[in-house]
N, C-alpha and C positions, 0 to 999 in steps of 0.2 A: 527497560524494554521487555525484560521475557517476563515479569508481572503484568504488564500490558495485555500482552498475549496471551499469557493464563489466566488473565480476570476475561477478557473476551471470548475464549474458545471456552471458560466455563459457564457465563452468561448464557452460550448459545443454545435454544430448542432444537434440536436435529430431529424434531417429529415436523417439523413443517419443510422438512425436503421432499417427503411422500410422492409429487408432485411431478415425476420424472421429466414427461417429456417439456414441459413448460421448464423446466429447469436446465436439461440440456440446450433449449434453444436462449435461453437467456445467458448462460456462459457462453455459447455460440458466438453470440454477438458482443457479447464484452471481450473475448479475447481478439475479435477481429477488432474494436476497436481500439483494444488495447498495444495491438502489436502490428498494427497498420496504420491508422487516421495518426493517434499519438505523439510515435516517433517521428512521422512527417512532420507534425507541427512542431513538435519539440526540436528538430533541427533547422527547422525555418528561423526560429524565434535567436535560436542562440545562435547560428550565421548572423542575422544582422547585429545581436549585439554586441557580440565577443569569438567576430571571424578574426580579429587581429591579435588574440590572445589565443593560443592555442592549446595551452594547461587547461586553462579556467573554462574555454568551449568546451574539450574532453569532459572535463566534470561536467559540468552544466549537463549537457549531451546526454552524460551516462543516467545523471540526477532525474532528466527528462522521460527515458524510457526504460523509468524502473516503475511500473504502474502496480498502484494497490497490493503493497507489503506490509506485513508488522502490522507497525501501528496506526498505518491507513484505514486499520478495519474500525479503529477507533471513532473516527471522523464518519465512517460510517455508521455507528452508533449513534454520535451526536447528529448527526442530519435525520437519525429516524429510518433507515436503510434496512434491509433486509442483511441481517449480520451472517444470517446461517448459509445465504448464499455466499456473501464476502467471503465465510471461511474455509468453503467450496471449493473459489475464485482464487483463493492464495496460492496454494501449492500449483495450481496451474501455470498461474503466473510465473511463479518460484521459477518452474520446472523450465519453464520456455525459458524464462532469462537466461537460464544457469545452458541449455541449448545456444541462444543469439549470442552467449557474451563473447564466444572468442570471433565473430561475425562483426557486433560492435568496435571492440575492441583493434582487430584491423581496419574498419573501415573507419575510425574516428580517433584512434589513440596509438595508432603505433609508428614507434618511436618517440611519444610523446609524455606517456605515463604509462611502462608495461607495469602488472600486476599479474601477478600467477594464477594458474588456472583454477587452482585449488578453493580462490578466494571464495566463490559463491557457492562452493560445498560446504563450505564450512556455514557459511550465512546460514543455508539451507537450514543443516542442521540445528546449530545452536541457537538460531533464534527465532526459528519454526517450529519443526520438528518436535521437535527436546520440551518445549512447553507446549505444545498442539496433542502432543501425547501422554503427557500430565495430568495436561487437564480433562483429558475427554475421559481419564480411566476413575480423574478425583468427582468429576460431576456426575459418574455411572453410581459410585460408591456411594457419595451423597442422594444420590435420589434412593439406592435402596433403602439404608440405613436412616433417613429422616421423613415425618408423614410429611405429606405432599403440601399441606399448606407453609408448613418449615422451610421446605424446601422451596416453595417460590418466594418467600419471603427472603429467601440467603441470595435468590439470582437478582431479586430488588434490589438487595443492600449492593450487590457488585456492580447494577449499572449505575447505583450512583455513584460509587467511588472511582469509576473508570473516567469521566470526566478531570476529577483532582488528580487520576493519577497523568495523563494523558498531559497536562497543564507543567505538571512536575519534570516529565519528561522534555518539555522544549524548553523549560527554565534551563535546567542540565545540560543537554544540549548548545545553547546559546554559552554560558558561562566556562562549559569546556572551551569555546571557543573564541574566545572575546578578543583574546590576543591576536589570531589570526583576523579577527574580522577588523581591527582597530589598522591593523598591520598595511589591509588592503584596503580601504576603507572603499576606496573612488571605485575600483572592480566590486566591490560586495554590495555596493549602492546598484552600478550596473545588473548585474544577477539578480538581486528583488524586481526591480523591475520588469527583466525577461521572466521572472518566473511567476510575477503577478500577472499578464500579458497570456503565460502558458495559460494559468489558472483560468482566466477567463475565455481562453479559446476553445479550452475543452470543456469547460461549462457548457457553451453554445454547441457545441459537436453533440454532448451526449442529451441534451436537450431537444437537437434534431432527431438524433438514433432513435428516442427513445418514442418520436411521434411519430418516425417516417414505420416504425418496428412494431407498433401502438403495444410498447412494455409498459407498464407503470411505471412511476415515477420513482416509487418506493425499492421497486428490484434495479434500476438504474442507480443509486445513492450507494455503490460498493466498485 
């Protein structure tokens, strides 16, 4: 994970943020629809499918409106997105979450899976943070120190391996888990469901945003 984030936050051109006001109004509206439209739908979806499990909702729930972290920036890469805004767009995110969790958290998990406050400082941190500040002081250094054709040719070679690494990471991912997936099997079939279900709901949401907003499609893909 924090090679993820430091092959993408060194990828990123932070000369095409120049762009201000068109930039604030595009975060404008991805965090309203990040932290308004989202969550609504993400609680619609996991009431009906896992209102009788009350762990697995909590997760699901929390899973639901945790929008565009890590290595979501990634995906926004492979779609072709504007990455420099995505890496803009995280810490915002970050920052709100780390604001609604204890909001979250009583209104959807208590009593049912407490987790300390601390939890998403540390997220913050360690796997934000810590490489987002890595990388932006390793890609200053590299640009002085290599001529310029060098050096796009070094941000080449990292969007392509950011694909392999991104692949590596849900193998990982999966294989840590197999046991509990095997464990729950009928609940874990449940959850792909509601979260393919998400996926396609807010496909259609940001789809609207993006015509009703007339953003391109390209600043929408983060």
């Amino acid at each position: 994970m924090l090679l993820l984030v430091g092959l993408l936050i060194l990828e990123v051109r932070f000369e095409t943020l120049r762009k201000g006001r068109s930039n604030i109004r595009f975060l404008s509206i991805a965090w309203i629809s990040n932290f308004v439209f989202v969550p609504a739908i993400g609680f619609v979806i996991a009431s009906l499918f896992l209102s009788g499990q009350p762990l697995f909702f909590t997760g699901l729930v929390i899973y639901f409106m945790a929008p565009c972290t890590d290595w979501f920036l990634g995906f926004t890469r492979l779609a072709k997105g504007n990455t420099a805004l995505g890496a803009v767009l995280l810490p915002i995110n970050m920052i709100t979450q780390l604001l609604l969790y204890p909001v979250y958290r009583y209104l959807f998990a208590e009593g049912v899976a407490p987790v300390g406050a601390s939890a998403n400082e540390d997220t913050l941190l360690q796997w934000f943070l810590a490489p987002f500040a890595t990388a932006i002081v390793l890609h200053q250094i590299l640009k002085a120190v290599l001529l310029p054709a060098l050096f796009s040719r070094l941000l080449a070679w990292v969007g392509v391996a950011i694909p392999f690494v991104i692949a590596l990471l849900i193998m990982e991912i999966f294989a840590r888990n197999i046991g509990v997936m095997i464990e729950h099997a009928s609940i874990f079939a449940i959850m792909l469901a509601a979260i393919f279900l998400f996926f396609v709901a807010t496909f259609v949401v940001g789809e609207v945003v993006s015509k009703i907003t007339g953003l391109r499609i390209r600043s929408m893909h983060c």
